[in-house]
C-alpha positions as CSV (number, residue, x, y, z in Angstrom):
1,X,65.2,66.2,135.1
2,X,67.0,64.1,133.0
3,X,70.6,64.2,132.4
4,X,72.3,65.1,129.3
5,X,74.8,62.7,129.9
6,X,73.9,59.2,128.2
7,X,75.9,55.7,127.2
8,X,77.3,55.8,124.2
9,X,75.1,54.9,120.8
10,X,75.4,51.0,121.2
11,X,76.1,50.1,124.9
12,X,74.7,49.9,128.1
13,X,74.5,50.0,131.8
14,X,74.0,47.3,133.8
15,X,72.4,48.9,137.2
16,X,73.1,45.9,140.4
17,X,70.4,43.8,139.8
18,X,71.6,42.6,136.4
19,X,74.6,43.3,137.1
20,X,74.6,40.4,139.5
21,X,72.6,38.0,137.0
22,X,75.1,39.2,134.4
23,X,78.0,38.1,136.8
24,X,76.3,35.1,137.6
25,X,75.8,34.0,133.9
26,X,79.9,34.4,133.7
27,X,80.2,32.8,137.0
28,X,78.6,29.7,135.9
29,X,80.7,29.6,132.5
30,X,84.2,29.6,134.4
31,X,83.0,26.8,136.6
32,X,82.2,24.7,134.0
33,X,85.2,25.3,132.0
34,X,87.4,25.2,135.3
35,X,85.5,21.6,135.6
36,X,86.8,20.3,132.6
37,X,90.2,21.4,133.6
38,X,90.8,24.8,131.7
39,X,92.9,27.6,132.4
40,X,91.9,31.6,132.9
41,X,94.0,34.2,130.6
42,X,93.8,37.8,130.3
43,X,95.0,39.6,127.6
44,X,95.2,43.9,127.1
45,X,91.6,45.6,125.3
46,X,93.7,47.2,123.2
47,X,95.8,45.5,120.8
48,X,98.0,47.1,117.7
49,X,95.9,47.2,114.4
50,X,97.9,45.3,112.2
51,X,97.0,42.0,114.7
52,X,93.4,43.0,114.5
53,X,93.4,43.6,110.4
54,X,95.0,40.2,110.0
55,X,92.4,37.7,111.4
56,X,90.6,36.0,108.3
57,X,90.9,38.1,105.1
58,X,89.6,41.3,106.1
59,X,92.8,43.4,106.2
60,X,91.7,47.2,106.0
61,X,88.6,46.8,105.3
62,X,87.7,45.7,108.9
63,X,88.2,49.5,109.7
64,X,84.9,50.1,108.9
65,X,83.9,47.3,111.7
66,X,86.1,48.1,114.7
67,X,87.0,50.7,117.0
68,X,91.0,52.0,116.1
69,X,92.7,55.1,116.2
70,X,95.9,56.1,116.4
71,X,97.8,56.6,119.8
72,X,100.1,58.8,121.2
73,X,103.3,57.5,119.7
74,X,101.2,57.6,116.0
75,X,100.7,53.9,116.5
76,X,97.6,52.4,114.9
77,X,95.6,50.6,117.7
78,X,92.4,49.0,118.4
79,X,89.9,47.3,120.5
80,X,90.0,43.8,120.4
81,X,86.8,42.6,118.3
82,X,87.5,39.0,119.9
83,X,89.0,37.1,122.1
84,X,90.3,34.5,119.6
85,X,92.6,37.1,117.9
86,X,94.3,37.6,121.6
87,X,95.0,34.0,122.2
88,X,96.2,33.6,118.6
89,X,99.3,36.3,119.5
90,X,99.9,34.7,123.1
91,X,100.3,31.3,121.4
92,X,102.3,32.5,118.7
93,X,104.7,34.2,121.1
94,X,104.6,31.6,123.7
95,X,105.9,28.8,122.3
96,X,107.2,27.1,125.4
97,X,103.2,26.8,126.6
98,X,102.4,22.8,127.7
99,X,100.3,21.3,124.7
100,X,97.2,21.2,124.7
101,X,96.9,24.6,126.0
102,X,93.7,24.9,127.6
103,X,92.4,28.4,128.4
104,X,89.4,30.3,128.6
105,X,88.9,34.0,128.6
106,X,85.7,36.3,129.9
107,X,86.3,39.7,129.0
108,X,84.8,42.7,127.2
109,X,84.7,42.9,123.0
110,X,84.1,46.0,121.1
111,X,82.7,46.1,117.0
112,X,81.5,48.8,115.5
113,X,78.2,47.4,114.5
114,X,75.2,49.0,113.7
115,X,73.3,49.2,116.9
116,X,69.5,46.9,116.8
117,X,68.2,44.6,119.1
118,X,70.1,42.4,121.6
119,X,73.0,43.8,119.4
120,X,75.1,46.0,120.7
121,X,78.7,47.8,120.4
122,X,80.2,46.2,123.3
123,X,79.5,43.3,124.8
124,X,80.8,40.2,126.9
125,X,82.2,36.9,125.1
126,X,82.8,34.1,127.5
127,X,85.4,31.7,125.2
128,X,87.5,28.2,125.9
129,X,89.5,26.8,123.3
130,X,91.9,23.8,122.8
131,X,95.1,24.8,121.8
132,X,97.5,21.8,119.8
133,X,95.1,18.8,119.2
134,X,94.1,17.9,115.6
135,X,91.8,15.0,116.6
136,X,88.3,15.4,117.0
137,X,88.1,14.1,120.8
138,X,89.0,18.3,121.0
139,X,85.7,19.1,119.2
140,X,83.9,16.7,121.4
141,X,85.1,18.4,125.0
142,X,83.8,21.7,123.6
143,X,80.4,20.9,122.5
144,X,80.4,19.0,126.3
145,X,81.1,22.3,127.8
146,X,78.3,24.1,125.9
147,X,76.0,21.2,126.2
148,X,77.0,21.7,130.2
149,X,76.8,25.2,130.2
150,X,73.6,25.6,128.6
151,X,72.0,22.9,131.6
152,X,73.2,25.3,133.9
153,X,71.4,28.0,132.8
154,X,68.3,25.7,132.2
155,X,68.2,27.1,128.9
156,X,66.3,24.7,125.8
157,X,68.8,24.6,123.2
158,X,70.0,22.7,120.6
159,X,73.4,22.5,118.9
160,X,73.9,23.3,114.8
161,X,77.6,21.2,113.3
162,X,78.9,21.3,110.1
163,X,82.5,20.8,108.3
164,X,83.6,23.6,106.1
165,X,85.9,21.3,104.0
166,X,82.6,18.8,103.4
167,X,80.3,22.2,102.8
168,X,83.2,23.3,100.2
169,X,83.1,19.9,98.5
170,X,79.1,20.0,98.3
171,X,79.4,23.6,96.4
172,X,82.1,21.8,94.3
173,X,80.0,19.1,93.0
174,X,76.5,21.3,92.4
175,X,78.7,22.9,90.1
176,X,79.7,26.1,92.1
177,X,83.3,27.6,91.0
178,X,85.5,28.3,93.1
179,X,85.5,31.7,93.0
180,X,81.8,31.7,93.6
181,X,82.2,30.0,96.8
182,X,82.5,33.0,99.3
183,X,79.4,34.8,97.8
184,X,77.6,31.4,97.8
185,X,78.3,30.5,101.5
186,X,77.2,34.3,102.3
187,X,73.8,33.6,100.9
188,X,73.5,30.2,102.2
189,X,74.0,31.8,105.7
190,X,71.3,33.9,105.1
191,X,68.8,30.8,105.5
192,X,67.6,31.6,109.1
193,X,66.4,35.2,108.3
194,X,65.2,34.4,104.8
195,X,63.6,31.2,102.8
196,X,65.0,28.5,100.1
197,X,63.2,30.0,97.4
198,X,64.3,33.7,97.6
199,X,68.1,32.1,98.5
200,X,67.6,30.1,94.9
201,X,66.7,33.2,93.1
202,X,69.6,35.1,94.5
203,X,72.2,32.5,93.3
204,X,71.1,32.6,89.7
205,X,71.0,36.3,90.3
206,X,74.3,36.1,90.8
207,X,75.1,33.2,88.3
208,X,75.0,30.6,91.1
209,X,73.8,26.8,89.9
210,X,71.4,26.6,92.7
211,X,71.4,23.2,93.2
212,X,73.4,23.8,96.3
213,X,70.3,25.2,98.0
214,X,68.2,22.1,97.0
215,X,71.0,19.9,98.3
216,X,71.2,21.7,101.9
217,X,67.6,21.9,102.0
218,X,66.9,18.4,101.9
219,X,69.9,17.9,104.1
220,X,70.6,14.0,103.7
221,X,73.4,12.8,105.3
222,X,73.4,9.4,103.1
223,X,72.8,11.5,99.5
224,X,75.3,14.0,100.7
225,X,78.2,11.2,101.3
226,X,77.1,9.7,97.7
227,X,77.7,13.1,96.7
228,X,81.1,13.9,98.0
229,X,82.4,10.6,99.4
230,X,84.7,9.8,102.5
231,X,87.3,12.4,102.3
232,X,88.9,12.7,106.1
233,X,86.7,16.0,106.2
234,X,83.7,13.8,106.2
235,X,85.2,10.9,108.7
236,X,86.1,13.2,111.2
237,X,82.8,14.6,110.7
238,X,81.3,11.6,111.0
239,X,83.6,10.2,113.9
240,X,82.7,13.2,116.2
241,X,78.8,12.5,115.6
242,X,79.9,8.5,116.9
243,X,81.8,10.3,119.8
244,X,78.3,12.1,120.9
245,X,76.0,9.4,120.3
246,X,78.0,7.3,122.3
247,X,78.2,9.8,125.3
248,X,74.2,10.6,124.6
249,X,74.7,14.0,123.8
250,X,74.1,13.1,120.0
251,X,70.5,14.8,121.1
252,X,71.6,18.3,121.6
253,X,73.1,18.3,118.0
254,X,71.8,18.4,114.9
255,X,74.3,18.0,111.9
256,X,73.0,20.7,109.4
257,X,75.0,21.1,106.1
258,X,73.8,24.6,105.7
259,X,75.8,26.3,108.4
260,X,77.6,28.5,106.7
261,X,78.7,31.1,109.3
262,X,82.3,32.3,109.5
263,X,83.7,30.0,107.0
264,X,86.8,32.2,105.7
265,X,87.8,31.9,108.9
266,X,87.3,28.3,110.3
267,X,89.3,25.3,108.8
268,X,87.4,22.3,110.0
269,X,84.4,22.1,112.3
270,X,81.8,24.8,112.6
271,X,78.8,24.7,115.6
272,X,76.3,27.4,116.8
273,X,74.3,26.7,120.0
274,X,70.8,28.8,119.6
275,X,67.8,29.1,122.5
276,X,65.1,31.0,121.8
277,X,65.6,32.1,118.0
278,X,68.3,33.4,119.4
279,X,72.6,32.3,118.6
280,X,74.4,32.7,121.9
281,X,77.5,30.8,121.2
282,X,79.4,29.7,118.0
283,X,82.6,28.4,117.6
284,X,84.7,25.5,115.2
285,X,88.2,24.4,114.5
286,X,90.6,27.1,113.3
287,X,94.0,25.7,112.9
288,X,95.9,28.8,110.8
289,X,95.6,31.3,112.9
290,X,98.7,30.8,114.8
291,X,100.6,30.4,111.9
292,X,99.2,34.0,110.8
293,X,100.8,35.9,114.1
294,X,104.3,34.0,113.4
295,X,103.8,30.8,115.2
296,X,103.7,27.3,113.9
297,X,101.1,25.7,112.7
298,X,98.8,24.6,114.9
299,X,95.5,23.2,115.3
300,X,93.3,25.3,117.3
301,X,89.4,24.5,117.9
302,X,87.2,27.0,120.6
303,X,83.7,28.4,121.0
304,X,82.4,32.1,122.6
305,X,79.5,32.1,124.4
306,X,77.8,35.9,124.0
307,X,77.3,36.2,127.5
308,X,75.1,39.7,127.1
309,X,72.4,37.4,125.3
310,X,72.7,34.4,127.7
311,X,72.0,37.2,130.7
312,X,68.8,38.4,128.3
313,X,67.5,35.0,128.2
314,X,67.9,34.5,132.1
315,X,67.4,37.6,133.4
316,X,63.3,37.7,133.8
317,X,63.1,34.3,135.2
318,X,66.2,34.6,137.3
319,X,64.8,35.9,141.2
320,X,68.9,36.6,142.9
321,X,68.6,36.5,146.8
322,X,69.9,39.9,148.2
323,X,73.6,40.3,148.7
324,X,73.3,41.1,151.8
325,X,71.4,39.1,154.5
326,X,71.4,41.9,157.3
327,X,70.4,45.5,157.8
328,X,72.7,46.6,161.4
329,X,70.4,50.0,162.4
330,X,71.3,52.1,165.0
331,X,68.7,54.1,166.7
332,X,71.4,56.9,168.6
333,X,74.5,57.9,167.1
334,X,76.1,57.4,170.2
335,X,75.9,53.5,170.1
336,X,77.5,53.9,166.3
337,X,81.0,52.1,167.4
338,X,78.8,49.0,168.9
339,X,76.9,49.0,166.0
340,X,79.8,48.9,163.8
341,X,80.9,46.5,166.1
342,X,77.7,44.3,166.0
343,X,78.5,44.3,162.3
344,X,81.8,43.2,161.9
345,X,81.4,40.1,164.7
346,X,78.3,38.9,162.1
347,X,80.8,39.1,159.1
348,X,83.4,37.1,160.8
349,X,80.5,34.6,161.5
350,X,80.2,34.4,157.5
351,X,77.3,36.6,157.1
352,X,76.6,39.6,154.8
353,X,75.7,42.6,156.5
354,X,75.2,46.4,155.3
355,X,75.3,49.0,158.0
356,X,72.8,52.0,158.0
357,X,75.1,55.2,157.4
358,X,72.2,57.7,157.2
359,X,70.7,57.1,160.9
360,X,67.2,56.7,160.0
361,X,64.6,55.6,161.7
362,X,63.3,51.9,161.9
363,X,60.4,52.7,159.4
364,X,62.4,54.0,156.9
365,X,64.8,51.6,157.4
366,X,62.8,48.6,157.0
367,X,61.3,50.2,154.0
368,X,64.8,50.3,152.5
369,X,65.8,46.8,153.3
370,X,62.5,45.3,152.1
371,X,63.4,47.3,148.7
372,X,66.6,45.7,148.1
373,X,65.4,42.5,149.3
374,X,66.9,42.4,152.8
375,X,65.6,39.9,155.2
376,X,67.0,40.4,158.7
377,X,67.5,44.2,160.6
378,X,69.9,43.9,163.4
379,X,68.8,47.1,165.7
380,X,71.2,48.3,167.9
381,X,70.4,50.9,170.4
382,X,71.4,52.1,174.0
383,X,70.0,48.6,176.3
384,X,72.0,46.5,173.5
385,X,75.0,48.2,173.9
386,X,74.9,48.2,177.4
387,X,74.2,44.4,177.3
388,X,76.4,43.1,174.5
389,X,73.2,42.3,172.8
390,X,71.3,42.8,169.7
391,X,67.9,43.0,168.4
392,X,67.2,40.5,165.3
393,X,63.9,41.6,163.5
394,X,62.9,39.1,160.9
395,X,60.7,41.2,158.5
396,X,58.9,38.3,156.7
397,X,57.7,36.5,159.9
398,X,57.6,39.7,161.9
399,X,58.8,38.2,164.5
400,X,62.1,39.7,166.8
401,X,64.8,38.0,169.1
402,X,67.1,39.7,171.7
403,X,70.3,37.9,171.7
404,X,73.6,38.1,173.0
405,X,76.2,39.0,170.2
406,X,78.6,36.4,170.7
407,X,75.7,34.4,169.7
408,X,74.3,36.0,166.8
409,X,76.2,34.9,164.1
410,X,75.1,31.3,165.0
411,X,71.4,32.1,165.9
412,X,71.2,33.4,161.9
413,X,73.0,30.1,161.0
414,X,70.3,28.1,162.4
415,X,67.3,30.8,161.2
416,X,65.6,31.2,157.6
């Protein structure tokens, strides 16, 4: 029977097995960013409201999107949505921090979204950021992490960058006020789940010149610089694609002058890594939000990798070697403290071992190990314990050795 008890609308278990891929996805981010030289921080779940309302332009409104309440001492909290917001207060209040502040942060976000596919209410962000460098070398190390991430995971991917000053300047000259701009942009973004022409009709709907979508459909880098000219938004655009073609990773990125996501909120650079139809990282340059939680100003520029959709893109074609390597039976309860014994000398010789705490027999012991994947039993009964020995069965090759203990540990060394 089933029990009543279930996860809560919009999150999930992760039972061992993907647990472990899950864990291996995040191990595989913090050694790359630890490889370029970054930093680990952690920061509480739970930070006051007002820090979490005052991220972009949302203010109250993001009520409706989060998870807050009030606390015991009639504080207004909430769970962190991000983990930009975070690293925006620690800056802010850390002023004494060696520039550039490198850091990265894996940790669980919560948004009270409504729940569909490969979208849930909580989730896992993997994020590195560059704290206190305006140039666009900082934009460049990013997209080399994600570009070095997403090898790791042999993943296909390719990388979306845009500027939002040059995208604001495009709206600007097809005629867009200014005013205009945020709805515009919010259609525009629309573009991967809907087509040009029903984006067009929903601009004049809304009194929109649509020439923008015409503009960003065709995409031209050439007509678009006639359009705008060289402001620095468009040479540091333009510098950054010089930077990747001269390290060759100019092929994993594709400069599209639609990207349009999260643009009341970035202040530069915009990218989005996607595999698969699907987005699993986005990120740009964001250099007021410092100033917002009382700091300086400071240029910031970071990505999150959703590590939740990374692990659903791995996890069928990922095949994770057990955790442990071998089973330690005991066929009499009487031998238990050799056994334990047995155990603990094949730990110390750097191997994984689970002991059999049920005292079953061999059968349905070595119908348990070959469940979990298990590939060595090490069988310890009365003539082993009297010998100092131990029996290692090898359950793919059938075959079994009787060896002396203070060699076991080296025979499994030298064993598949």
């Amino acid at each position: 029977m089933a029990s009543k008890f279930q996860t809560v609308r919009g999150m999930r278990d992760f039972l061992p097995a993907d647990c472990r891929k899950k864990k291996q996805v995040e191990a595989v981010c913090r050694e790359v960013f630890a490889s370029f030289g970054f930093e680990p921080l952690q920061t509480p779940v739970v930070e006051p409201f007002e820090l979490l309302s005052a991220k972009g332009s949302a203010g109250e409104a993001i009520k409706d999107e989060v998870y807050w309440f009030k606390d015991k001492g009639d504080r207004e909290v909430g769970l962190r949505f991000d983990l930009t917001v975070p690293l925006g207060r620690v800056v802010a209040s850390n002023p004494q921090l060696p520039k550039p502040f490198k850091r990265y942060q894996i940790g669980t976000v919560y948004r009270y979204d409504r729940p569909q596919a490969k979208r849930y209410r909580e989730f896992t962000q993997a994020d590195v950021d560059i704290v206190g460098v305006s140039d666009v070398t900082a934009e460049f190390e990013i997209i080399a992490i994600a570009v070095k991430i997403m090898q790791r995971l042999e993943l296909d991917f390719f990388i979306k960058l845009n500027s939002r000053p040059v995208l604001e300047r495009i709206a600007l000259k097809c005629n867009v006020k200014k005013e205009q701009i945020p709805d515009c942009f919010r259609l525009i973004d629309k573009q991967d789940k809907s087509d040009w022409k029903t984006i067009d009709a929903e601009l004049k709907q809304k009194g929109i010149d649509p020439k923008i979508a015409k503009v960003l459909q065709e995409n031209n880098l050439v007509e678009i610089e006639k359009l705008v000219g060289r402001d620095p938004s468009f040479e540091s655009l333009l510098g950054l694609m010089e930077l990747l073609s001269e390290s060759g990773l100019d092929k994993f990125v594709k400069l599209d002058f639609a990207l349009a996501r999260g643009l009341d909120y970035y202040t530069g650079t915009v990218f989005e890594v996607s595999s698969e139809n699907t987005t699993v990282a986005a990120g740009g340059r964001y250099d007021k939000l410092v100033e917002q939680y009382g700091g300086p100003a400071t240029p910031c520029v970071g990505i999150s990798f959703g590590v939740d959709r990374l692990f659903d893109l791995v996890s069928q074609r990922w095949v994770l070697p057990a955790v442990s390597r071998v089973l330690v039976v005991c066929l009499d309860s009487k031998q238990q403290g050799y056994a334990f014994k047995v155990a603990e000398s094949l730990r110390k010789a750097g191997v994984n071992v689970e002991s059999d705490l049920l005292f079953r027999n061999i059968g349905k012991n070595i119908e348990y190990a070959v469940k979990k994947g298990i590939p060595m039993l090490a069988i310890v009964g009365e003539n082993e314990a009297k010998e100092q020995k131990v029996t290692l069965k090898n359950l793919a090759k059938k075959t079994q050795f009787l060896v002396p203990l203070s060699q076991a540990g080296s025979f499994l060394a030298n064993s598949n």
